[in-house]
Short mmCIF file of the C-alpha atoms (twelve columns), coordinates in Angstrom:
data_MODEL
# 
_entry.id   MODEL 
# 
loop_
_atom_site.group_PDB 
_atom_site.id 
_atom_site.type_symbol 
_atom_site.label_atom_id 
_atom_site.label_alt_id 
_atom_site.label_comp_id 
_atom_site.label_asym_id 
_atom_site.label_seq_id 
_atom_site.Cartn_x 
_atom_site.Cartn_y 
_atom_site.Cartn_z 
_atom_site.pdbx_PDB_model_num 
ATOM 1   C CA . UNK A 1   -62.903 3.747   22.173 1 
ATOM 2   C CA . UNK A 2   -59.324 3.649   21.049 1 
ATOM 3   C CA . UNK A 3   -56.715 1.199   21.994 1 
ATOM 4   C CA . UNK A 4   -54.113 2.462   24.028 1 
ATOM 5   C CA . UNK A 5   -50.669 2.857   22.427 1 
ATOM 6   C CA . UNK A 6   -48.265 0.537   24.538 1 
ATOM 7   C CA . UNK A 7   -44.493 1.050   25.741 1 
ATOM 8   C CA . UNK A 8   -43.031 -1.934  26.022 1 
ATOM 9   C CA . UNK A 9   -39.695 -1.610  28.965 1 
ATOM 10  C CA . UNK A 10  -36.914 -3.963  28.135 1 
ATOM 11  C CA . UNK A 11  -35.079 -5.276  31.099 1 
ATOM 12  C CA . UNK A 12  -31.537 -5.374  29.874 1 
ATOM 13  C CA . UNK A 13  -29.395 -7.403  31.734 1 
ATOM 14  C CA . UNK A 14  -32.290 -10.204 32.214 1 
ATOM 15  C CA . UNK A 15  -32.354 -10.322 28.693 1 
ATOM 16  C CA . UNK A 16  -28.726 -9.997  28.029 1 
ATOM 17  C CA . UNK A 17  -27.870 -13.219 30.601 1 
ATOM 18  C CA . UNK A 18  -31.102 -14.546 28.982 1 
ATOM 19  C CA . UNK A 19  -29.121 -14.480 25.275 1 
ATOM 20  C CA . UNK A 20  -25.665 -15.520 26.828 1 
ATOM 21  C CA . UNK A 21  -26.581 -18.564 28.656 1 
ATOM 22  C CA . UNK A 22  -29.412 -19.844 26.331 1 
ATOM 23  C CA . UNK A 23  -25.891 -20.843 24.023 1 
ATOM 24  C CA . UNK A 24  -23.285 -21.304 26.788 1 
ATOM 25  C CA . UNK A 25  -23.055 -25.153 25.359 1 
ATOM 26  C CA . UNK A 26  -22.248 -23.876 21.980 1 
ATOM 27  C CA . UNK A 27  -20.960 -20.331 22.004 1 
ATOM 28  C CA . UNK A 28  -20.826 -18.546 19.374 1 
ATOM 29  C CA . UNK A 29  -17.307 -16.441 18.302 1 
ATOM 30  C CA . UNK A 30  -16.069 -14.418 15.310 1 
ATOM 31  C CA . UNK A 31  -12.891 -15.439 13.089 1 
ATOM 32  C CA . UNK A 32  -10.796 -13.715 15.511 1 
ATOM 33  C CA . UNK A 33  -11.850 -15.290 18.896 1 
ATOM 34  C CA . UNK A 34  -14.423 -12.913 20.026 1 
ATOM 35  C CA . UNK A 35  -17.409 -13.930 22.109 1 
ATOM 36  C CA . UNK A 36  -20.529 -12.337 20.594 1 
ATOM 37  C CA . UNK A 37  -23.412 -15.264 22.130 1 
ATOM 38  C CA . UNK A 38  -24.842 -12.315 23.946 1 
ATOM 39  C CA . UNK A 39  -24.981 -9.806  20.809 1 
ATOM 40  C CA . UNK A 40  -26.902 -12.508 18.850 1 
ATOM 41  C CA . UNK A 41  -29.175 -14.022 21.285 1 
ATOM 42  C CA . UNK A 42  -30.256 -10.263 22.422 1 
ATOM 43  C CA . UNK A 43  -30.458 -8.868  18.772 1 
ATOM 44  C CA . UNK A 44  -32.601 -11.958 17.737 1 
ATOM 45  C CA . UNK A 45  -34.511 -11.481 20.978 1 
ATOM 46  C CA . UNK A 46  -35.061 -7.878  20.200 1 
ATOM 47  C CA . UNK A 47  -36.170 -8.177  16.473 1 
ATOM 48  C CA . UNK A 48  -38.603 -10.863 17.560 1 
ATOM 49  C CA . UNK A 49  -40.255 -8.560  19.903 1 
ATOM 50  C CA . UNK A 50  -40.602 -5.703  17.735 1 
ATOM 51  C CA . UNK A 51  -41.945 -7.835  14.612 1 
ATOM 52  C CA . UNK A 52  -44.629 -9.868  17.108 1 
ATOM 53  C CA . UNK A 53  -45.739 -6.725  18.695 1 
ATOM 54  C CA . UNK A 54  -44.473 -3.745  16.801 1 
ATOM 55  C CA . UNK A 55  -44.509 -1.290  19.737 1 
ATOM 56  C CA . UNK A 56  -45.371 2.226   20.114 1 
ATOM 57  C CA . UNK A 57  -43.121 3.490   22.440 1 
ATOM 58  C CA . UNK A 58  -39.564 1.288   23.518 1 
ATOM 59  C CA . UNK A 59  -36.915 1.686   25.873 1 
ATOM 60  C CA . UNK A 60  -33.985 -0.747  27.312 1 
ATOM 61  C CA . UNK A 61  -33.584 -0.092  31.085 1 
ATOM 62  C CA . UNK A 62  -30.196 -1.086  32.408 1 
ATOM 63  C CA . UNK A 63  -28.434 -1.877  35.842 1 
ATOM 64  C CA . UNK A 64  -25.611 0.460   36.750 1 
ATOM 65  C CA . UNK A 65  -22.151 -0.991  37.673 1 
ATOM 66  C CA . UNK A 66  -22.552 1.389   41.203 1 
ATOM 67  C CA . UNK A 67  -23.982 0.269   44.317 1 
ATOM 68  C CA . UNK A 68  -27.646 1.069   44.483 1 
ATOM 69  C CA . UNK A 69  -29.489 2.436   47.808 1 
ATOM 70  C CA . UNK A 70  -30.411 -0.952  48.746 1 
ATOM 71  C CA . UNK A 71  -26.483 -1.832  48.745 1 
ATOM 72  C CA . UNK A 72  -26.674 1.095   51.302 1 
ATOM 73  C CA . UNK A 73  -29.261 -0.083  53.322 1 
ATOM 74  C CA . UNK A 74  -28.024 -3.511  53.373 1 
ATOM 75  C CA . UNK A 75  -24.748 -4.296  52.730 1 
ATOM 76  C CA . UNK A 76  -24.763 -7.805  52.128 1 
ATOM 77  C CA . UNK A 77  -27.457 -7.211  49.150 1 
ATOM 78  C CA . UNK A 78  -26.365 -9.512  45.947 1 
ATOM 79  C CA . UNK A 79  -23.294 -10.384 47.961 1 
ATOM 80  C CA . UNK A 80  -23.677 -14.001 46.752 1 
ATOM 81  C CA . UNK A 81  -23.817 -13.196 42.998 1 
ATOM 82  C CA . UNK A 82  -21.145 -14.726 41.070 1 
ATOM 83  C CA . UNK A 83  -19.010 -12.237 38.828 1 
ATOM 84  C CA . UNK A 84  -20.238 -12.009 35.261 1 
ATOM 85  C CA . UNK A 85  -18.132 -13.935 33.146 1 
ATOM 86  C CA . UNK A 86  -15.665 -12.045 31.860 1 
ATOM 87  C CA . UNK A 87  -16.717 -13.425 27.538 1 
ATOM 88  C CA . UNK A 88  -20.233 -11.338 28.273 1 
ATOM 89  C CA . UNK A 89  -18.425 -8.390  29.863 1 
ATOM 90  C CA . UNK A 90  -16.617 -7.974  26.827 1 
ATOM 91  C CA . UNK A 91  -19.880 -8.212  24.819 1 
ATOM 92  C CA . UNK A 92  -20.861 -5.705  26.613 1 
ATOM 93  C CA . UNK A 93  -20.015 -2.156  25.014 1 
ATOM 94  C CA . UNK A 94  -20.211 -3.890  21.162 1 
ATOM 95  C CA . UNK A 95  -24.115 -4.922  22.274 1 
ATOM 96  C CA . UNK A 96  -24.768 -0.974  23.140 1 
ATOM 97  C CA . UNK A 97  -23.017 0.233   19.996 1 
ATOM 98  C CA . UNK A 98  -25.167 -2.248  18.141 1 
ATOM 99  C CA . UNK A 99  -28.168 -1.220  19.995 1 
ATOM 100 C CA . UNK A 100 -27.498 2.912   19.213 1 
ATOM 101 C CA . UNK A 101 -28.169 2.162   15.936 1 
ATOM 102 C CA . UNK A 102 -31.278 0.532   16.783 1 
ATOM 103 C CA . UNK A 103 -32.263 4.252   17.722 1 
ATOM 104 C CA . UNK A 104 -34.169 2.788   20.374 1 
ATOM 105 C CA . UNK A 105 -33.152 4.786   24.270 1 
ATOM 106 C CA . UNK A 106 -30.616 2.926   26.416 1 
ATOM 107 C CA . UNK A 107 -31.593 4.140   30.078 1 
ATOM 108 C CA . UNK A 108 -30.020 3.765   33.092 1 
ATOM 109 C CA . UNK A 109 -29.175 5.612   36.470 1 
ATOM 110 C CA . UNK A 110 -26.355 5.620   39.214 1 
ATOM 111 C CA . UNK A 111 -27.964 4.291   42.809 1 
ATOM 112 C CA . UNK A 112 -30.781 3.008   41.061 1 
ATOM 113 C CA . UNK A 113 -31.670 -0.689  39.980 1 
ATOM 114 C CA . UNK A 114 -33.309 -1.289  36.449 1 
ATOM 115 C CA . UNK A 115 -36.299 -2.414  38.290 1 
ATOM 116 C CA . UNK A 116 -36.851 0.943   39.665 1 
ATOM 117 C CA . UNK A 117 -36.362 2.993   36.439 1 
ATOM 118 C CA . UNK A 118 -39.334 1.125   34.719 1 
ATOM 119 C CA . UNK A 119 -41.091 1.230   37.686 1 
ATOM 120 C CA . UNK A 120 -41.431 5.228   37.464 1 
ATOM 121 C CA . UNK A 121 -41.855 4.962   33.501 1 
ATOM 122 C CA . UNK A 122 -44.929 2.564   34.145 1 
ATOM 123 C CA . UNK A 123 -45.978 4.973   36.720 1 
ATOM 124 C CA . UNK A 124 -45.707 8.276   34.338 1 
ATOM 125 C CA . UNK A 125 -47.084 6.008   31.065 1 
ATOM 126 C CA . UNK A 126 -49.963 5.323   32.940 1 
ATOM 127 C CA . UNK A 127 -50.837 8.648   33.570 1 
ATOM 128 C CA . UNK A 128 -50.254 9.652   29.854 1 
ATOM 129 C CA . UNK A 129 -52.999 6.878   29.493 1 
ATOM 130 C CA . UNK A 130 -50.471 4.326   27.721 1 
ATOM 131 C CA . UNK A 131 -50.623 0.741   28.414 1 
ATOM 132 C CA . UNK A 132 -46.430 -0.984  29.901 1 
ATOM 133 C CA . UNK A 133 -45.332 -4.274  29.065 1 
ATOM 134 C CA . UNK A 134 -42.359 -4.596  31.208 1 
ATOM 135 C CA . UNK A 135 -40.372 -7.167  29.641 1 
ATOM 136 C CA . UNK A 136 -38.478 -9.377  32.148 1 
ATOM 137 C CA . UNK A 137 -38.530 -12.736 33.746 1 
ATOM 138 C CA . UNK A 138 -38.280 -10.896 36.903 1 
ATOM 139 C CA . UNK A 139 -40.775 -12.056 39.763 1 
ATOM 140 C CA . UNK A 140 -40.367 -8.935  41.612 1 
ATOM 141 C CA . UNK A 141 -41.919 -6.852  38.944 1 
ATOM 142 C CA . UNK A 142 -45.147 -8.380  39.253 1 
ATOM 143 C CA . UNK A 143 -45.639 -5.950  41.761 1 
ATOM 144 C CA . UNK A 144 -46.498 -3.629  39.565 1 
ATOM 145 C CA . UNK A 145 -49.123 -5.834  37.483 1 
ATOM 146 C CA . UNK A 146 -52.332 -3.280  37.161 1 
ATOM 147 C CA . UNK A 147 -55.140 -2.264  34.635 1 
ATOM 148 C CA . UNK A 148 -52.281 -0.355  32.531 1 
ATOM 149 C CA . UNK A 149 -49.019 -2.328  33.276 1 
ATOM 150 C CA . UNK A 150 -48.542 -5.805  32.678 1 
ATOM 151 C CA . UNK A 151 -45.202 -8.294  33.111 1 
ATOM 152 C CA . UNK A 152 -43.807 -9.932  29.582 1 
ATOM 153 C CA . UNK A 153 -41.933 -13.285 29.744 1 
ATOM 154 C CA . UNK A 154 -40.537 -14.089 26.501 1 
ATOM 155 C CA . UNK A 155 -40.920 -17.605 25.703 1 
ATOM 156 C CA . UNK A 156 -38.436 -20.103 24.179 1 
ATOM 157 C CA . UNK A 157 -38.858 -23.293 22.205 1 
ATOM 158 C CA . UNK A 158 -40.166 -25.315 25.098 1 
ATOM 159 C CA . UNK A 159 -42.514 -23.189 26.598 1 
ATOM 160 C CA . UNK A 160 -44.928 -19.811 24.868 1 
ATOM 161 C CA . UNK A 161 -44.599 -16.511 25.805 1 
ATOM 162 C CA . UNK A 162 -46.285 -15.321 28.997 1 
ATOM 163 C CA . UNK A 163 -48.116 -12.047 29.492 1 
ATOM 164 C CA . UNK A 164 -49.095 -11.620 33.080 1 
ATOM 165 C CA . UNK A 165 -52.146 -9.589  33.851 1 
ATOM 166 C CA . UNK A 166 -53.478 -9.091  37.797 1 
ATOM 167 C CA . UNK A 167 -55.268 -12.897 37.008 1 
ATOM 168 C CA . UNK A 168 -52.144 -14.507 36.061 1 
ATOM 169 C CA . UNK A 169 -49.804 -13.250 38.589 1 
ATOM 170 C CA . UNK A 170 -52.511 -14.631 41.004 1 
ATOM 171 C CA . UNK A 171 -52.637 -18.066 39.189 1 
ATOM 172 C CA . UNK A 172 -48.851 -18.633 39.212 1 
ATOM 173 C CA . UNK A 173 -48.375 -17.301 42.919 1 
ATOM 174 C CA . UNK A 174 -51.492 -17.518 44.721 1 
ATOM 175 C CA . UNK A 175 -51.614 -14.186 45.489 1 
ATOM 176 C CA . UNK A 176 -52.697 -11.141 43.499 1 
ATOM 177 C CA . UNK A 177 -49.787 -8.363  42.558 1 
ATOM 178 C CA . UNK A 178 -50.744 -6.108  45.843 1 
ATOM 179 C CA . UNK A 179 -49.327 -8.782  47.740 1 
ATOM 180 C CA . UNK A 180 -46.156 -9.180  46.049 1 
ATOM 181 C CA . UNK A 181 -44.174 -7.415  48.073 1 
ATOM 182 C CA . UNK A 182 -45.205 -9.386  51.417 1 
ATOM 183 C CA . UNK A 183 -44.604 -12.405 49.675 1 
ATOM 184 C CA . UNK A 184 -41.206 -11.591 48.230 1 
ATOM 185 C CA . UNK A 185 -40.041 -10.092 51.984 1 
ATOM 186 C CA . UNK A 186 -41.567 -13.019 53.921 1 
ATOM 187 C CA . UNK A 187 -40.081 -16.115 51.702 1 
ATOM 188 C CA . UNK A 188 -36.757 -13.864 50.505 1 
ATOM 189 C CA . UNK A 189 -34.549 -14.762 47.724 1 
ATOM 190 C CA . UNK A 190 -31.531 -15.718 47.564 1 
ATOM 191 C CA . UNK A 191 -30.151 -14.613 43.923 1 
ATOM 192 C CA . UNK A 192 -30.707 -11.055 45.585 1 
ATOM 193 C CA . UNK A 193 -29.563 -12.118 48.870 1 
ATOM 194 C CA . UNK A 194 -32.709 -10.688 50.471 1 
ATOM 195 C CA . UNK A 195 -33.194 -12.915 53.821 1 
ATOM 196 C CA . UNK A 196 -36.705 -12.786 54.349 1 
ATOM 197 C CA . UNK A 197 -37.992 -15.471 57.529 1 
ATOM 198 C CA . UNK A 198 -36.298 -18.627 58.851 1 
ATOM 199 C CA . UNK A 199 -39.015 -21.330 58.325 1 
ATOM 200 C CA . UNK A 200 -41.309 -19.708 55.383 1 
ATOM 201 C CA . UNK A 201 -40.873 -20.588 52.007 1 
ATOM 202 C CA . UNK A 202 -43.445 -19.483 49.225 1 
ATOM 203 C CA . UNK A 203 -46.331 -21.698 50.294 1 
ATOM 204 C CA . UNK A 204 -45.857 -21.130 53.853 1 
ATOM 205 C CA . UNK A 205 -45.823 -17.260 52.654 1 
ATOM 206 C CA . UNK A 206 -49.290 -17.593 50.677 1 
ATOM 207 C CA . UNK A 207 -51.105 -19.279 53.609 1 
ATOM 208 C CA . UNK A 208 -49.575 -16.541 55.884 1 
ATOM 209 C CA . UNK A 209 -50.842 -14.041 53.684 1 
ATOM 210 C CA . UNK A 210 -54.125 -15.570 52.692 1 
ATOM 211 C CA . UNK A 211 -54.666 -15.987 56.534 1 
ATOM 212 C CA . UNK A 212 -53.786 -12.365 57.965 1 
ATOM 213 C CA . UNK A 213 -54.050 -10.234 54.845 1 
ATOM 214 C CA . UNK A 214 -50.440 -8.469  55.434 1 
ATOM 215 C CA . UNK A 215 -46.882 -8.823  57.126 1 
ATOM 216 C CA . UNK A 216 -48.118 -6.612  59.443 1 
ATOM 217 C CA . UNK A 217 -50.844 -8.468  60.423 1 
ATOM 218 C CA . UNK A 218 -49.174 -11.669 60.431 1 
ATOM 219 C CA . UNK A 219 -46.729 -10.444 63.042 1 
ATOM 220 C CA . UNK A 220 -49.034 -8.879  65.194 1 
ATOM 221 C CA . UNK A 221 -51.009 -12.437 65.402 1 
ATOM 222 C CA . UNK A 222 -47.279 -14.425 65.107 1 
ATOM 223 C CA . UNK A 223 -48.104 -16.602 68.042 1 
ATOM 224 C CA . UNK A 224 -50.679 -17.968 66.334 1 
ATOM 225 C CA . UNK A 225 -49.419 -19.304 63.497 1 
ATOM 226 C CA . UNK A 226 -49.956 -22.866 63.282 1 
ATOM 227 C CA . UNK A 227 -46.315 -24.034 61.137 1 
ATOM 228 C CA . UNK A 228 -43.662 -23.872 64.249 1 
ATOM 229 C CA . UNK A 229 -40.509 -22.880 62.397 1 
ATOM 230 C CA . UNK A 230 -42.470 -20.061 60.660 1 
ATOM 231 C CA . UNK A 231 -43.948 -18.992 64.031 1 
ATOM 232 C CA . UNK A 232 -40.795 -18.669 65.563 1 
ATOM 233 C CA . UNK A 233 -39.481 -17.256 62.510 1 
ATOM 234 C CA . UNK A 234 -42.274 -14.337 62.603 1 
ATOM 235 C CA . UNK A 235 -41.585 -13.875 66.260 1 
ATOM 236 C CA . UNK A 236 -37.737 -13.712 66.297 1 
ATOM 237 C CA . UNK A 237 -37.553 -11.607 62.193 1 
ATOM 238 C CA . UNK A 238 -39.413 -8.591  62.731 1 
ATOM 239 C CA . UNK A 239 -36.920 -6.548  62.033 1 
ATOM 240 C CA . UNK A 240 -35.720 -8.857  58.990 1 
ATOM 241 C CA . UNK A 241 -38.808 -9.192  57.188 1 
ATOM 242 C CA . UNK A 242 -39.328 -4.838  57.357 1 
ATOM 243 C CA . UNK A 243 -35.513 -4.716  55.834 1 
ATOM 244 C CA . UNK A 244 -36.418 -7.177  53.628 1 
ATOM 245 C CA . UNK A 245 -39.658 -5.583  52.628 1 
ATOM 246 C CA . UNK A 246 -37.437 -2.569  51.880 1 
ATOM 247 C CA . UNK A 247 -35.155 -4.951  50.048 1 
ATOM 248 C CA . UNK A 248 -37.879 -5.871  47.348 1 
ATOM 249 C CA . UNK A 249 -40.207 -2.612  47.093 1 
ATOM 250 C CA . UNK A 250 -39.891 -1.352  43.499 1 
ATOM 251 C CA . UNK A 251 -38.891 2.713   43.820 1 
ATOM 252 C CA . UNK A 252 -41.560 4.275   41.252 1 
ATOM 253 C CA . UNK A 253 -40.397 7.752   41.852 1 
ATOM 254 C CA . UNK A 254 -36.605 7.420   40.849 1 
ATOM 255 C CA . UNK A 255 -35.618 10.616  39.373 1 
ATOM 256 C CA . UNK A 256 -35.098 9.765   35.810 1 
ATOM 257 C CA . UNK A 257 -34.943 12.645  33.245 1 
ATOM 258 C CA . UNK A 258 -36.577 11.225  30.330 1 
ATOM 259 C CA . UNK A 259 -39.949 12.178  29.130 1 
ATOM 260 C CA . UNK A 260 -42.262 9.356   27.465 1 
ATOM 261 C CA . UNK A 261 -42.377 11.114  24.332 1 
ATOM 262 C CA . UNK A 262 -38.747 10.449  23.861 1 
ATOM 263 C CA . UNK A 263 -39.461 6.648   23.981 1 
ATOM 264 C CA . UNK A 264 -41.173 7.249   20.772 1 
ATOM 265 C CA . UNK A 265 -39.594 4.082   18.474 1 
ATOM 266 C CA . UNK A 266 -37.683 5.473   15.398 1 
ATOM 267 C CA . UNK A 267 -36.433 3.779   12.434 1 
ATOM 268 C CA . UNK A 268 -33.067 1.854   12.628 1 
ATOM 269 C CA . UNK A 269 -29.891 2.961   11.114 1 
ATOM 270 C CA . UNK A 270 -30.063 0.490   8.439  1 
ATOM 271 C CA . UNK A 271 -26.640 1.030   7.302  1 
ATOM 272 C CA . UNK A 272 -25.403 1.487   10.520 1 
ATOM 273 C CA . UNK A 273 -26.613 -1.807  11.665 1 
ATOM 274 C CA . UNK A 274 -25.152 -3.375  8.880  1 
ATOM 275 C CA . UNK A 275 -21.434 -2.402  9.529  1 
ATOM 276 C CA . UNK A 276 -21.696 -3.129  13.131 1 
ATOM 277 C CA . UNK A 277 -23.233 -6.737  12.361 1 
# 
């Protein structure tokens, strides 16, 4: 049998706050005062990944500055953000010039998150028979752990890198990635703003879930839970915890135009790259 060629999807911005604040104590700055922290942290980020696992296929998926349909559905989604810091928004548009002549496809779409976009490109890799490495620190996307996609956490110098298959995601949540979603909508989070249930926080959410099997489940049988403040958090937050299980579902049919075979990697712009750094 032959070993799958693999697509490894590059969650932008994670990586791009990743870069920034891993040297917020020392920043770095050219001659003239600008901010570039972000441009190096990312670009050494970047190499590292392509040199350790020399992909077949790469993409970086990015957030659009437009509200998304979750924004629609919920207007207090990512409220409590704070504003990116105005050195990385300058970064910004000199990291994407950098990164065009990288050659490798910058990919993003109006109304939808990042999330979503390599959502659907896991979805249509896997039926191309390619195995996704969906490069993030993101919880939510373990969602979409299966036989063909997998979650990669890039390490650091205190801890290794992290590849979670449907095993791990069950050994660091307690939970396999089916459940995801019921776990993310019953204990919230608050860097999205997603409410989720007064009284449940992630262990209260496993036992839940271990218990009854689903949300659904659990609220039918909400009388009986044995914790009070999450029993009278199930009984009062139906209707949160389904807006909140809206909140965190991962879109996998966003309607991206981009075809896998245009993920192909290329070679860099060798001379390009070189003027821009």
């Amino acid at each position: 049998m032959t070993t799958p060629k693999r697509l490894f999807l590059i969650d932008g911005m994670a990586l791009i706050y990743r870069a920034h604040f891993a040297l917020i104590k020392n920043p770095l700055l050219t001659a003239d005062g600008r901010h570039t922290s972000a441009i190096y942290g990312f670009m050494n980020s970047l190499f590292k990944l392509l040199r350790e696992e020399n992909p077949d296929y790469i993409s970086i998926v990015l957030d659009c500055k437009e509200p998304t349909f979750r924004h629609v559905i919920y207007t207090e989604y990512k409220a409590t953000r704070e504003k990116m810091p105005q050195e990385l928004v300058e970064q910004l548009e000199p990291l994407y010039s950098v990164i065009e002549a990288t050659k490798i496809p910058m990919i993003k779409l109006p109304g939808y998150e990042a999330d979503d976009i390599m959502g659907t490109l896991a979805k249509k890799a896997e039926k191309e028979g390619l195995q996704t490495f969906i490069v993030t620190g993101d919880k939510d996307m373990m969602q979409l752990v299966n036989d063909f996609t997998f979650v990669y956490t890039p390490g650091n110098r205190f801890k290794p890198t992290t590849i979670y298959d449907a095993k791990k995601v069950y050994e660091k949540w307690g939970i396999g990635p089916d459940g995801i979603i019921d776990l993310l909508a019953l204990m919230g989070d608050t860097s999205d703003n997603v409410p989720g249930i007064d009284g449940v926080g992630p262990k209260t959410a496993v036992k839940i879930l271990n218990e009854y099997g689903s949300i659904e489940a659990a609220l039918e049988n909400a009388e009986h839970i044995k914790n009070k403040r999450a029993r009278e958090g199930m009984m009062n937050g139906k209707d949160l915890v389904h807006l909140s299980k809206e909140l965190v579902t991962i879109k996998c049919d966003v309607p991206v135009d981009f075809h896998i075979e245009q993920l192909i990697r290329q070679s860099m712009d060798a001379e390009k790259l070189t003027q821009k750094f």
